[in-house]
C-alpha positions as CSV (number, residue, x, y, z in Angstrom):
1,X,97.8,125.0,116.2
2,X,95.3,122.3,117.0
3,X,96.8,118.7,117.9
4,X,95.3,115.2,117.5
5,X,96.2,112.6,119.3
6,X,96.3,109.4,117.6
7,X,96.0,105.5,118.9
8,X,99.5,103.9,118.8
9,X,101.0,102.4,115.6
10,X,101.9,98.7,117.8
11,X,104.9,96.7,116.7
12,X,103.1,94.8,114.0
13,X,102.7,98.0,112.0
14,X,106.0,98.8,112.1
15,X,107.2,94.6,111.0
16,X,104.4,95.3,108.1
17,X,106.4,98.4,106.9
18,X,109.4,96.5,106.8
19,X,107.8,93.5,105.1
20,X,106.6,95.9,102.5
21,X,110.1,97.8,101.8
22,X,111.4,94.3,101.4
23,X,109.1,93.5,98.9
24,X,107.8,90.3,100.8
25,X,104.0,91.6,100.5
26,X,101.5,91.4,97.8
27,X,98.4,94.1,97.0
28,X,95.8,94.3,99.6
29,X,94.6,94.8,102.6
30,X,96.3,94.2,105.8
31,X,94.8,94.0,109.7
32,X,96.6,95.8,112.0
33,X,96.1,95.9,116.1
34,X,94.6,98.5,117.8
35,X,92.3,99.7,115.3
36,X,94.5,100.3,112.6
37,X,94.9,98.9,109.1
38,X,97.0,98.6,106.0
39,X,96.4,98.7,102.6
40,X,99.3,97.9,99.5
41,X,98.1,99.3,96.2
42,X,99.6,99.1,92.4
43,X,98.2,101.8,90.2
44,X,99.5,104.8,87.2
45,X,99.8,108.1,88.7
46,X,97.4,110.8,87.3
47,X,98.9,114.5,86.1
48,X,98.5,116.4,88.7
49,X,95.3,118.6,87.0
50,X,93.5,115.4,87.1
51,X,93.7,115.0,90.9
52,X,91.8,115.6,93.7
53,X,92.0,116.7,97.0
54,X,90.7,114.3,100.2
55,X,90.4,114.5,103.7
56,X,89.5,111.9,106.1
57,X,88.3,112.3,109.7
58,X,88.5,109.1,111.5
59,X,92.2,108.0,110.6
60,X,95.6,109.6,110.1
61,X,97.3,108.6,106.9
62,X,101.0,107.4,106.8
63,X,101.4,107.1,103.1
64,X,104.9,105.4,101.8
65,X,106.5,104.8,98.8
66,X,107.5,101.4,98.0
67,X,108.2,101.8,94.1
68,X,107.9,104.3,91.5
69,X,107.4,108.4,92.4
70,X,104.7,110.8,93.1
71,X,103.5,113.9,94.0
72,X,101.4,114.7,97.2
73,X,99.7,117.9,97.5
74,X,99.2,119.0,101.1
75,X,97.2,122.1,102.4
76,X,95.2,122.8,105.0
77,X,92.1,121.4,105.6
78,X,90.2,124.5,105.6
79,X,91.2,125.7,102.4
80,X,90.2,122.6,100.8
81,X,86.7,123.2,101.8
82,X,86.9,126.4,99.1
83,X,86.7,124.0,96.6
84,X,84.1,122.3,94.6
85,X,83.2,119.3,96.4
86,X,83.4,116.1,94.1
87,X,82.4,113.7,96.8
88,X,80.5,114.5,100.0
89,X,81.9,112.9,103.0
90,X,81.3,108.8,103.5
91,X,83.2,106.5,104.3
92,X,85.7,108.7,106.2
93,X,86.5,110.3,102.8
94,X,85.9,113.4,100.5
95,X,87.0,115.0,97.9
96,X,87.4,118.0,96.5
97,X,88.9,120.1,93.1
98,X,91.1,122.4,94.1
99,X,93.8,124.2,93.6
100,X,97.3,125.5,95.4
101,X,98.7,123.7,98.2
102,X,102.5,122.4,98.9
103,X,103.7,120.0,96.5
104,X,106.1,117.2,97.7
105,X,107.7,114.6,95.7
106,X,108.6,111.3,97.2
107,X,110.3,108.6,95.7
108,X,110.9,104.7,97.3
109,X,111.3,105.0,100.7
110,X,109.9,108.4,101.3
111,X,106.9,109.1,103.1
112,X,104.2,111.9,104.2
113,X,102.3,111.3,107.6
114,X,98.7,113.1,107.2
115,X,96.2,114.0,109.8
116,X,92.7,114.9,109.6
117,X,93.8,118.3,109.6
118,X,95.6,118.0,106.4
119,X,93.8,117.4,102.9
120,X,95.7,115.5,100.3
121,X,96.0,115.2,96.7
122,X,98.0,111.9,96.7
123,X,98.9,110.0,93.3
124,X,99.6,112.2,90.8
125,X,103.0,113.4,89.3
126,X,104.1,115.6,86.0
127,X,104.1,112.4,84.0
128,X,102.0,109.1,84.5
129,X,104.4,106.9,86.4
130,X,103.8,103.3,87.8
131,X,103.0,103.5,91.4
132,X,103.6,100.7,94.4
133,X,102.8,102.4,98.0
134,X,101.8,101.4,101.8
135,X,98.8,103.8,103.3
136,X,99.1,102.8,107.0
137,X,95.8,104.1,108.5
138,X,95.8,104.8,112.2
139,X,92.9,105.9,113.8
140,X,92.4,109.1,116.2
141,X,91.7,108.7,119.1
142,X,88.0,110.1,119.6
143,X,88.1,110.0,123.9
């Protein structure tokens, strides 16, 4: 099993979080110390054979559900790769179509942490469902 090591989510990350679950934040993007951000996003889940799989290789996701439920699809990164690629890597994303992986279902409160190793098919769900969530990025440390 291969391990990244990734820079520490600091004190202010962990205040945002609770902001967030209180309801105190609005949409957007957040600065976080030591290289990590935030982002709050509203949005309608998509059935899940609408969605896509992504990966990213510069930051691990910590994706949490602040209202509404959805469905994340987690696999391995290298089986994503089989896929037809939709998007080429930029950014630090891609995305593919592709099918399989473990499904989860998360509802308020619940949340996945994902790590370059690990594509994701986040936002989708068995019916279209209003969607409030925090994606914590934190980046990996390169040295």
């Amino acid at each position: 099993m291969k391990y990244l090591k990734i820079k520490e989510l600091t004190q202010d990350g962990y205040e945002l979080t609770l902001k967030a679950l209180a309801g105190e934040l609005t949409d957007g993007r957040y600065e976080l110390s030591n290289g990590a951000y935030a982002f709050i996003t509203s949005y309608q889940t998509k059935l899940i054979e609408d969605g896509l799989y992504e990966a990213h290789k510069d930051y691990t996701d910590i994706q949490l559900i602040l209202s509404g439920k959805e469905i994340i699809g987690v696999m391995p990164l290298e089986e994503m790769y089989k896929g037809e690629c939709v998007k080429p890597y930029e950014y630090d994303i891609e995305l593919y179509r592709v099918s399989g992986g473990k499904l989860y279902e998360l509802g308020v409160g619940d949340y996945l942490v994902l790590t370059p190793l690990d594509a994701h098919m986040p936002g989708v769900s068995d019916e279209v469902v209003a969607m409030r969530k925090l994606v914590i990025k934190v980046p990996v440390n390169q040295k």
